[in-house]
HTML snippet that shows the backbone in 3Dmol.js (N, CA, C, O; Angstrom):
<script src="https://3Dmol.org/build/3Dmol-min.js"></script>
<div id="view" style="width:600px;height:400px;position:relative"></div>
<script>
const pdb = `
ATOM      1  N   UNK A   1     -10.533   3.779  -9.076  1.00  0.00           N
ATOM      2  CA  UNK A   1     -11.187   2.694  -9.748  1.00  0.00           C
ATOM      3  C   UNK A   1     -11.977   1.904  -8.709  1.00  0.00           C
ATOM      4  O   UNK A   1     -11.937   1.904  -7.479  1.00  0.00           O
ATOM      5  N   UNK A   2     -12.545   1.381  -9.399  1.00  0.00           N
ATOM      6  CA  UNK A   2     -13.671   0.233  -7.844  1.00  0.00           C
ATOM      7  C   UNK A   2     -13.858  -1.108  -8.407  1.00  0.00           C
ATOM      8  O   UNK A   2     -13.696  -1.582  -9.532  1.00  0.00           O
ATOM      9  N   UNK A   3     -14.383  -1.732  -6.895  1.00  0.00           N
ATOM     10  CA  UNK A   3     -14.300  -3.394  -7.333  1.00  0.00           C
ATOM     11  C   UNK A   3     -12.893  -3.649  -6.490  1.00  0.00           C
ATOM     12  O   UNK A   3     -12.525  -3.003  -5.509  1.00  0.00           O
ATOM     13  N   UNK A   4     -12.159  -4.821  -7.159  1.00  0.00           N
ATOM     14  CA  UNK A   4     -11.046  -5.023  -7.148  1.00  0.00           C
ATOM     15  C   UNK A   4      -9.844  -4.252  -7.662  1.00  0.00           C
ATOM     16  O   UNK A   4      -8.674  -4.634  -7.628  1.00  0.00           O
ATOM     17  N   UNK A   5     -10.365  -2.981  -8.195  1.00  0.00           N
ATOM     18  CA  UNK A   5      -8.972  -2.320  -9.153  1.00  0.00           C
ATOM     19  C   UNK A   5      -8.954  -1.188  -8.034  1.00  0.00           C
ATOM     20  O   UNK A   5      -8.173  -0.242  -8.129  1.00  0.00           O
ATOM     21  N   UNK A   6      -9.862  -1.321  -6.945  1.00  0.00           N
ATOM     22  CA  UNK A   6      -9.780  -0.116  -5.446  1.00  0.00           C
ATOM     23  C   UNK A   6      -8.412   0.511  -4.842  1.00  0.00           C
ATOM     24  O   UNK A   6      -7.752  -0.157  -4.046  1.00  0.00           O
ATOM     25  N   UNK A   7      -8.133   1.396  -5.110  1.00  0.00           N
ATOM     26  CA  UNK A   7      -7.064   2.492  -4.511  1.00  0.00           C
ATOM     27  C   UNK A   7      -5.916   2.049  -6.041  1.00  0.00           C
ATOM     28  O   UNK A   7      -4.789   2.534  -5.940  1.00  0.00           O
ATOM     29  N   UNK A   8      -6.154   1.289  -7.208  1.00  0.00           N
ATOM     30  CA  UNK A   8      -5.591   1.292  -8.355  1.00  0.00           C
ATOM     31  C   UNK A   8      -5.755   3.086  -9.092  1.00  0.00           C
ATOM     32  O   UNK A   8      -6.653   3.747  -8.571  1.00  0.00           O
ATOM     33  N   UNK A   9      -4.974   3.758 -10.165  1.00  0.00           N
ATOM     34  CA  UNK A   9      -5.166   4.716 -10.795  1.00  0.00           C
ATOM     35  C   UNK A   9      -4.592   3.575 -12.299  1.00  0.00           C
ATOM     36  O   UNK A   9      -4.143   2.438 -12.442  1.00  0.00           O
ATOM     37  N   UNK A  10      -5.002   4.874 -13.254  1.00  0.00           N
ATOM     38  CA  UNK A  10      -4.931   3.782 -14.510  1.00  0.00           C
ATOM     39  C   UNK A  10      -4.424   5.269 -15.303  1.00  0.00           C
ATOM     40  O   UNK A  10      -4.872   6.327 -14.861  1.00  0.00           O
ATOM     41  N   UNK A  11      -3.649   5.279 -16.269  1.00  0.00           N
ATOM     42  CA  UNK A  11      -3.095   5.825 -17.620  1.00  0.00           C
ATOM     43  C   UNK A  11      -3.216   5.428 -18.584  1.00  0.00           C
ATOM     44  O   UNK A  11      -2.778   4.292 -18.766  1.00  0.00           O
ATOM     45  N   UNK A  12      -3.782   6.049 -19.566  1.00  0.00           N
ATOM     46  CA  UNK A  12      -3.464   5.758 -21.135  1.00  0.00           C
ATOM     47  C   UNK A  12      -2.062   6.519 -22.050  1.00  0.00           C
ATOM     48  O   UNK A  12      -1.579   7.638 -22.227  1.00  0.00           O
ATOM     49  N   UNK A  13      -1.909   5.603 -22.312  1.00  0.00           N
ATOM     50  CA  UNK A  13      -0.473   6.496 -23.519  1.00  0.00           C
ATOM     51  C   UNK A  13      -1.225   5.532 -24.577  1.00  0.00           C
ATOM     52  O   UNK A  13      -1.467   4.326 -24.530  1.00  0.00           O
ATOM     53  N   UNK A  14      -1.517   6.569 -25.601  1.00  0.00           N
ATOM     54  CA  UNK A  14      -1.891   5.439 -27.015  1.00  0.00           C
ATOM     55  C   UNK A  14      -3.073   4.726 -27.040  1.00  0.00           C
ATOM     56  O   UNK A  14      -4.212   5.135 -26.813  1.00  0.00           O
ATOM     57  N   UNK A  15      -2.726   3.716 -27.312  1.00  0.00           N
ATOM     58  CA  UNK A  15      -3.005   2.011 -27.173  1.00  0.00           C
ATOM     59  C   UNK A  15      -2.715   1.507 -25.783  1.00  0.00           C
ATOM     60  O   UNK A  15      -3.360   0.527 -25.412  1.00  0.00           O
ATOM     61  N   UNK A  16      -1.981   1.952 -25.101  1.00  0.00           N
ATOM     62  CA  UNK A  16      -1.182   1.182 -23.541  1.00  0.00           C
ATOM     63  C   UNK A  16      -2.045   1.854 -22.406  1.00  0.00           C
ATOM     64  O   UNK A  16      -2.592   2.956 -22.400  1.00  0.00           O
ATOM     65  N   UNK A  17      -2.017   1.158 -21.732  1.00  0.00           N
ATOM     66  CA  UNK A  17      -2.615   1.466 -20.666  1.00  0.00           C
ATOM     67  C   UNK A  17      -1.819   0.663 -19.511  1.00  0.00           C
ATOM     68  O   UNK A  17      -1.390  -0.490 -19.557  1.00  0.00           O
ATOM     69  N   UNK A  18      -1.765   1.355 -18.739  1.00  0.00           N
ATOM     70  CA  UNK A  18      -0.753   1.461 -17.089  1.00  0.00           C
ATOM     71  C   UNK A  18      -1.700   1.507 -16.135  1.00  0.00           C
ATOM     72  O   UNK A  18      -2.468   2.464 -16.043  1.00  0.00           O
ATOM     73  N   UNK A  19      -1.735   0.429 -15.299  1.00  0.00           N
ATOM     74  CA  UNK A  19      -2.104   0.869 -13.982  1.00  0.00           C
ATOM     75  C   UNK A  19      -1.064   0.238 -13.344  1.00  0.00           C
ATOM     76  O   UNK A  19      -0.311  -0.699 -13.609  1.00  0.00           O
ATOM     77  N   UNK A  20      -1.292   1.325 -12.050  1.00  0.00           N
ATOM     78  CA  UNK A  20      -0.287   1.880 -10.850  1.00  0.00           C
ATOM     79  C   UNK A  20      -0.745   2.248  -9.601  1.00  0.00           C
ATOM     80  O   UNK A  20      -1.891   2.697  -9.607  1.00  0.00           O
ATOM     81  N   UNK A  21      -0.268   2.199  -8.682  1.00  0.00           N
ATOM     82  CA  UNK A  21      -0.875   2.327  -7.261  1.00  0.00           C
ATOM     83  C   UNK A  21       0.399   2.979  -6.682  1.00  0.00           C
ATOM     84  O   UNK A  21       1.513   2.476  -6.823  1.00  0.00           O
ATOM     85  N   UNK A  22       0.068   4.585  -5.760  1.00  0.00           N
ATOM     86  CA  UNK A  22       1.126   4.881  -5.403  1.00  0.00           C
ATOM     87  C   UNK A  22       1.092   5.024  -3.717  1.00  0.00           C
ATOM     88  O   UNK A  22       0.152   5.481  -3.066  1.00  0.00           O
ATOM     89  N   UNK A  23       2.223   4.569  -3.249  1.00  0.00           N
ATOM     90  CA  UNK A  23       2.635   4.690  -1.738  1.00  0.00           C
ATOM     91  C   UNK A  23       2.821   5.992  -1.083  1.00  0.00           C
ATOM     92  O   UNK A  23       3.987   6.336  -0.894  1.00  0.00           O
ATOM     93  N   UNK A  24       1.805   6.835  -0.675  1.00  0.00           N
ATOM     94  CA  UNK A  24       2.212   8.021  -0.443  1.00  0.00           C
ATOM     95  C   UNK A  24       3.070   8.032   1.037  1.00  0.00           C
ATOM     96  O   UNK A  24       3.259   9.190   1.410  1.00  0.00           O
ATOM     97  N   UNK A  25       3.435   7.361   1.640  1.00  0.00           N
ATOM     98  CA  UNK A  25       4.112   6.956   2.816  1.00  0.00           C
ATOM     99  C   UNK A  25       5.899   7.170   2.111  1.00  0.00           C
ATOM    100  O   UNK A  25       6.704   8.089   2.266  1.00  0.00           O
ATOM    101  N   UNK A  26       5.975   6.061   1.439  1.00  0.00           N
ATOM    102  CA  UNK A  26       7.126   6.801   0.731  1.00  0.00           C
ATOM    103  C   UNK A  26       7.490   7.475  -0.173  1.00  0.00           C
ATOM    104  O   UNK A  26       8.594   7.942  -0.452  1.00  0.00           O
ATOM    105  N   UNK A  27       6.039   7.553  -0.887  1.00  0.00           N
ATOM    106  CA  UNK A  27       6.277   8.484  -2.214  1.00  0.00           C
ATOM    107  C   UNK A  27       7.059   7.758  -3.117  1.00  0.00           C
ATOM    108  O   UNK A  27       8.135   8.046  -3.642  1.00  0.00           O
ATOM    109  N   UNK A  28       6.177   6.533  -3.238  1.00  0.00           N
ATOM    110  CA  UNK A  28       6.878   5.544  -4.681  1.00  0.00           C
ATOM    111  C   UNK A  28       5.571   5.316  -5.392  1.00  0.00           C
ATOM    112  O   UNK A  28       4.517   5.503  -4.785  1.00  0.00           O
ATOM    113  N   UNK A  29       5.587   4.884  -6.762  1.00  0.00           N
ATOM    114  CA  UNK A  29       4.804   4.590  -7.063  1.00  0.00           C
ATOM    115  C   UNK A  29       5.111   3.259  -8.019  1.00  0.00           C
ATOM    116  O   UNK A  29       6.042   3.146  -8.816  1.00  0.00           O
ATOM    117  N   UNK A  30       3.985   2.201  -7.693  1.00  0.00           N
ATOM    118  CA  UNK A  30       4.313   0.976  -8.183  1.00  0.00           C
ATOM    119  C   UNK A  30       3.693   0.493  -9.310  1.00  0.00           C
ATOM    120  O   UNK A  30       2.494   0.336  -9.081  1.00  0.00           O
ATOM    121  N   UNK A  31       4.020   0.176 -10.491  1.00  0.00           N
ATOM    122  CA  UNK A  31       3.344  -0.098 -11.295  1.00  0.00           C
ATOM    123  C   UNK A  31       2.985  -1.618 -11.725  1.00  0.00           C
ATOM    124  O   UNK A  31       3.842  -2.385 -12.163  1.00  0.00           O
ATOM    125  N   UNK A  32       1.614  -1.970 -11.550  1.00  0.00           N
ATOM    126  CA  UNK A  32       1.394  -3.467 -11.698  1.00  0.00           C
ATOM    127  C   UNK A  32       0.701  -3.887 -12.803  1.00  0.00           C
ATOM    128  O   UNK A  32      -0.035  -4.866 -12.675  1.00  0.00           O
ATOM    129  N   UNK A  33       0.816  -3.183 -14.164  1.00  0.00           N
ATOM    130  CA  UNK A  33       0.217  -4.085 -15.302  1.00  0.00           C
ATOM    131  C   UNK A  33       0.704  -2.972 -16.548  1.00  0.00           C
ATOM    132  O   UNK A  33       0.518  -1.768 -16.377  1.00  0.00           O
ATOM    133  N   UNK A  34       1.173  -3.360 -17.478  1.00  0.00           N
ATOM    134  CA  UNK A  34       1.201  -2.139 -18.675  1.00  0.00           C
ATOM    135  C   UNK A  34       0.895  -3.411 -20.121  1.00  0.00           C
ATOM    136  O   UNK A  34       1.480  -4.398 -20.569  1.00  0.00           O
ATOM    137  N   UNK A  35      -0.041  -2.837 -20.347  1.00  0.00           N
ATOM    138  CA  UNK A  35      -0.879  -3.672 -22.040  1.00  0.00           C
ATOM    139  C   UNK A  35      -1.746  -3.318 -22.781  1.00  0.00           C
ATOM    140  O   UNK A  35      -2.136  -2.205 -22.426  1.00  0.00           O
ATOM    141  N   UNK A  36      -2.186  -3.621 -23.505  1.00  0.00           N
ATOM    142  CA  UNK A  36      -3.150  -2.791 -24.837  1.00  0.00           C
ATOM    143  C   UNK A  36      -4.510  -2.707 -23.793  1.00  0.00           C
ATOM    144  O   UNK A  36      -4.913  -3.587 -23.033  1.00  0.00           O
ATOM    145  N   UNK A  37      -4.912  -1.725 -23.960  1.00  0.00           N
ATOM    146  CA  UNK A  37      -6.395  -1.030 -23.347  1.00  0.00           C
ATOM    147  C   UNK A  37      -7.042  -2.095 -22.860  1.00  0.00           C
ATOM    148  O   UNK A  37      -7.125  -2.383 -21.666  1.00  0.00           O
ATOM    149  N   UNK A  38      -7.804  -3.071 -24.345  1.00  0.00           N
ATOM    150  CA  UNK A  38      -8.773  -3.828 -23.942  1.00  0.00           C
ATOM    151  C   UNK A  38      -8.836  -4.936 -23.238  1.00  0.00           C
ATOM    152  O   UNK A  38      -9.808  -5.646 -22.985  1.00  0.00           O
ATOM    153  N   UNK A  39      -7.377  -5.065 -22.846  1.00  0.00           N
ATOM    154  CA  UNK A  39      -6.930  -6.217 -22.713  1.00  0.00           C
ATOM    155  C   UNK A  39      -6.309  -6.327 -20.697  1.00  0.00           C
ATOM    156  O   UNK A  39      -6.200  -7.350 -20.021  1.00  0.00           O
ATOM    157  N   UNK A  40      -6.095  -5.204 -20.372  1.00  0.00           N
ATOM    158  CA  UNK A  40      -5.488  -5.117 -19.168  1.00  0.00           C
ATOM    159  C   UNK A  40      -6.160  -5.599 -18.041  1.00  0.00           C
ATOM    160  O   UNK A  40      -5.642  -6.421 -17.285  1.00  0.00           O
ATOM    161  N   UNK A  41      -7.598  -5.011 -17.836  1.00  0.00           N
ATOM    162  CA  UNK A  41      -8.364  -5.294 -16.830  1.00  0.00           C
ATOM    163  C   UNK A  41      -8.676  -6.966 -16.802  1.00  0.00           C
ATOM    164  O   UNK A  41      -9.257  -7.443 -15.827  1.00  0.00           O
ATOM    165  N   UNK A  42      -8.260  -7.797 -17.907  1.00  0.00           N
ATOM    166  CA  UNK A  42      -8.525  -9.293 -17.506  1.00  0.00           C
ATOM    167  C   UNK A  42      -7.397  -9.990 -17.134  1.00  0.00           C
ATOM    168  O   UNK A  42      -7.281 -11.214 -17.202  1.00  0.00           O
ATOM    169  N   UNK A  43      -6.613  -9.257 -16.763  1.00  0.00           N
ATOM    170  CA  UNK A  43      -5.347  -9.809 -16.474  1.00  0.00           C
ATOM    171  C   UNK A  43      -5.464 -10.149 -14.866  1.00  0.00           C
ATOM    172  O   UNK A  43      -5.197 -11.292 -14.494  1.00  0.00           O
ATOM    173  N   UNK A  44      -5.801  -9.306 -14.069  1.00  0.00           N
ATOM    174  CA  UNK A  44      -5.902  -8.935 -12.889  1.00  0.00           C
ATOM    175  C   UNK A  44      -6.459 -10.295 -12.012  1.00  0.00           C
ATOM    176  O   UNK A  44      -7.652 -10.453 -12.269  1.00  0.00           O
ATOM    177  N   UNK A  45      -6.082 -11.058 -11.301  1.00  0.00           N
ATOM    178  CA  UNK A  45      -6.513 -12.457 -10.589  1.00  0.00           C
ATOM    179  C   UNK A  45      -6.647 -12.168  -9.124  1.00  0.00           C
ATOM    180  O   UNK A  45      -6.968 -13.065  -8.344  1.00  0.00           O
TER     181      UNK A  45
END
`;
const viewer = $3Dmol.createViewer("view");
viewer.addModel(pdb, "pdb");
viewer.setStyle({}, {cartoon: {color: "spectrum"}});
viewer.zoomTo();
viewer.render();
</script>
């Protein structure tokens, strides 16, 4: 993703949408927002 959502990945299930950013250092992956599609990317501050 680019802008501010940079080294972010994003999922859809449905209606939901997940974005997540993963640590390949430890091989975790963190998830920082799950909400209806149109609505996720204005969450982000």
């Amino acid at each position: 993703m680019a802008g501010e959502w940079r080294g972010y990945y994003r999922l859809r299930i449905g209606d939901i949408r997940v974005i997540f950013w993963p640590d390949l250092k430890t091989k975790t992956i963190y998830v920082d927002y799950i909400g209806p599609r149109g609505d996720i990317y204005k969450t982000k501050t």
